[in-house]
C-alpha positions in Angstrom: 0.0 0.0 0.0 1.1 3.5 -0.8 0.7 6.8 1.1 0.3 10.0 -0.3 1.3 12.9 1.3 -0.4 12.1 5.0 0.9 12.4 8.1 4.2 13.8 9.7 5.4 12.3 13.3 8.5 13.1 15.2 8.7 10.0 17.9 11.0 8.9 20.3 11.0 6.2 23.4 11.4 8.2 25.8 7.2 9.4 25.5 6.0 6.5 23.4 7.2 6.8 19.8 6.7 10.4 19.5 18.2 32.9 3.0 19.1 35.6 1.9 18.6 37.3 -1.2 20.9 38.6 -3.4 20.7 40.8 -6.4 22.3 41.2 -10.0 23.3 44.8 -11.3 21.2 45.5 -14.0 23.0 46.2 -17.4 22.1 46.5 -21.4 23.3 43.8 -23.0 23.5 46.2 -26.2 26.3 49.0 -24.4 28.8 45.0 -25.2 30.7 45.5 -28.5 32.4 42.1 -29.9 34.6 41.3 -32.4 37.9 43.4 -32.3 36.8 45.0 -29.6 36.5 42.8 -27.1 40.1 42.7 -25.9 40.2 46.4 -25.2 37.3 46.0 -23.2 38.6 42.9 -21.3 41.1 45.1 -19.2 38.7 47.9 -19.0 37.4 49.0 -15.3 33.9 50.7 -17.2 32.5 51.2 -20.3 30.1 53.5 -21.3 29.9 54.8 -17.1 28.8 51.8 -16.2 30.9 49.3 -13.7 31.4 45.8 -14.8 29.5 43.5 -12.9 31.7 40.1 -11.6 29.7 37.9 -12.5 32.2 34.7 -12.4 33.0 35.4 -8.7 29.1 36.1 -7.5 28.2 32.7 -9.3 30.9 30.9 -7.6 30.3 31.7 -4.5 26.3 31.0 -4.6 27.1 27.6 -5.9 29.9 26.8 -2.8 26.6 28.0 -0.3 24.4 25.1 -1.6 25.1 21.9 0.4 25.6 18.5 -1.8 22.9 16.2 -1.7 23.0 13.0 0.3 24.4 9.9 -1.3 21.3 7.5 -1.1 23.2 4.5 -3.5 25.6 3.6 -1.2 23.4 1.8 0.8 20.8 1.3 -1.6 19.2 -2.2 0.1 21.9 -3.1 2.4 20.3 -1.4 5.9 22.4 -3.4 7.9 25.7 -2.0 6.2 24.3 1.4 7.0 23.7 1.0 10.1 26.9 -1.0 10.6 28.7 2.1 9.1 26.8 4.8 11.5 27.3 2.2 14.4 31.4 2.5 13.6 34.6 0.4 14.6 33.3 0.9 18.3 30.0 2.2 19.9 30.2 4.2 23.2 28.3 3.2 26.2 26.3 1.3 23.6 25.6 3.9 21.1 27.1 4.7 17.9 29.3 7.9 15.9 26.3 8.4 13.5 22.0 8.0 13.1 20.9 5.8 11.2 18.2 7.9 8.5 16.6 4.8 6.6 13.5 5.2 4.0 11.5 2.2 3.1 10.5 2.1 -0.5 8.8 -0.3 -3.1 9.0 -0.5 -6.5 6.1 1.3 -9.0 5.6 3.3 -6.0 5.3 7.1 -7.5 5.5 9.1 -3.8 8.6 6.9 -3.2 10.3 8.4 -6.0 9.6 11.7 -4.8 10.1 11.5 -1.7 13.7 9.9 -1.9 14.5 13.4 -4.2 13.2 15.3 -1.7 15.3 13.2 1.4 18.4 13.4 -1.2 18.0 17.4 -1.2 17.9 18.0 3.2 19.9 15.3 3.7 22.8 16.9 2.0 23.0 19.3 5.5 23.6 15.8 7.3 26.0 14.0 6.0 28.5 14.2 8.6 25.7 13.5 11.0 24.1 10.4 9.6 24.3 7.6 7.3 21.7 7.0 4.8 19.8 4.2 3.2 16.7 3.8 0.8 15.5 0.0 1.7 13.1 -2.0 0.0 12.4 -4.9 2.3 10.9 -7.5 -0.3 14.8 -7.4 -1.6 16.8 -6.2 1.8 16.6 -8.8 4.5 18.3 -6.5 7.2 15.9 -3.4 5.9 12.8 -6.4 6.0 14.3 -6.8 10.1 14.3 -3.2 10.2 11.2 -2.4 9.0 9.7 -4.7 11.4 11.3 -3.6 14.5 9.2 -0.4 13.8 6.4 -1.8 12.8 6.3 -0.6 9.1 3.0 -0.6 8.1 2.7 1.9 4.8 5.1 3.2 2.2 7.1 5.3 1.6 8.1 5.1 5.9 10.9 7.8 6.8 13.0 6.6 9.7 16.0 8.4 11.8 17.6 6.0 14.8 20.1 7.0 17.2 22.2 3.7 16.2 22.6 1.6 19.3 24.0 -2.1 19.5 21.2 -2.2 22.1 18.4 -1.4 21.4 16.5 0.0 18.6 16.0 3.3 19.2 13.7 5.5 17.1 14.7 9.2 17.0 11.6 10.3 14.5 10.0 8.4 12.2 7.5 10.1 9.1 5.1 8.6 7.2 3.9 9.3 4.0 5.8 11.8 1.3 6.9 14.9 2.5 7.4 18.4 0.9 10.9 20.0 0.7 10.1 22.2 4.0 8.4 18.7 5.7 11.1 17.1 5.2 13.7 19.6 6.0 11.5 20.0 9.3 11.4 16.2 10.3 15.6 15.8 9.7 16.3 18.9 11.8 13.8 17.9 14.6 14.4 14.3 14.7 18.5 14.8 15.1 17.9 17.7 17.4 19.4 15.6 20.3 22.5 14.9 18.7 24.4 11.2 19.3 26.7 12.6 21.9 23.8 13.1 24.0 22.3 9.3 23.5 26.0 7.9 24.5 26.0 10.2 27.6 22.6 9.0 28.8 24.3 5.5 28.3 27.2 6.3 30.3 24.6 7.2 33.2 22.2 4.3 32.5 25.8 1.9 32.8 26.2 3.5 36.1 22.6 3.6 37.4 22.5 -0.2 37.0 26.6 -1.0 38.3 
């Protein structure tokens, strides 16, 4: 079964599961000679009293503000490996370096296609927070595992764990496609608490019970 655009929830255990503008001198194309006269005009501060605009610098620089996207192929239907890889060599106090941000697809499934765009796009602003995975669990067994654990019900299902060798533990979880501001919304909230926070709360938990 396939969702549409329905509902977005921001979970965790602990209550149940719960730009700036810029603007472009304005110039007339037509005050441009060519031919011959190009070169003069090359090393020329103005022409015709009007200031040549940079335009190869100001381009440059709007490109370098726009984050990459996130790779979702590296772990396209291996789950397991990403959550392996966000685990890392060594988890502390039973939690791992990175969250786990998996999305549950299946195949002919039009708001999956969009939504995995749309994850692609804000996940770019987390790659050094999380590791990434689109999982279709009729082909991933660990993803089918996965997807179980929380109770999958629907598709697409957006999920973001704080990667334990514990426990699975769900930091938000959204189902249905999301907009660009949706999901934007539901990364930012959902990592909020960042991991070092989950390992610290191990550290006491380690000490509660010794």
């Amino acid at each position: 079964m396939s969702l549409g655009r329905t509902s977005l929830e921001v979970s965790s255990l602990e209550s149940g599961r719960e730009s700036g503008s810029s603007t472009t001198p304005n110039f007339n194309p037509t005050d441009f000679q060519s031919g011959s006269n190009l070169a003069a005009l090359s090393d020329a501060k103005s022409f015709s009293g009007f200031q040549l605009p940079k335009f190869e610098v100001f381009e440059a620089f709007e490109k370098s503000t726009q984050p990459e996207k996130a790779d979702l192929t590296k772990f396209e239907n291996k789950a397991f490996d990403a959550y392996m890889d966000a685990l890392g060599k060594t988890s502390e106090n039973g939690y791992g370096e990175k969250f786990t941000v998996l999305m549950f697809t299946r195949d002919n499934c039009g708001f999956c296609e969009r939504n995995k765009e749309q994850l692609a796009k804000a996940g770019g602003k987390y790659a050094d927070q999380a590791v990434f995975s689109i999982s279709d669990p009729t082909k991933d067994q660990g993803g089918k595992q996965l997807f179980d654990a929380i109770e999958g019900k629907a598709y697409p299902i957006t999920v973001v764990l704080a990667t334990s060798d514990r426990t699975i533990r769900v930091a938000g979880q959204a189902v249905g496609e999301l907009d660009a501001a949706q999901m934007d919304k539901f990364l930012a909230d959902s990592m909020k608490k960042p991991m070092v926070a989950y390992r610290n709360e191990g550290s006491t938990e380690t000490s509660a019970i010794a």
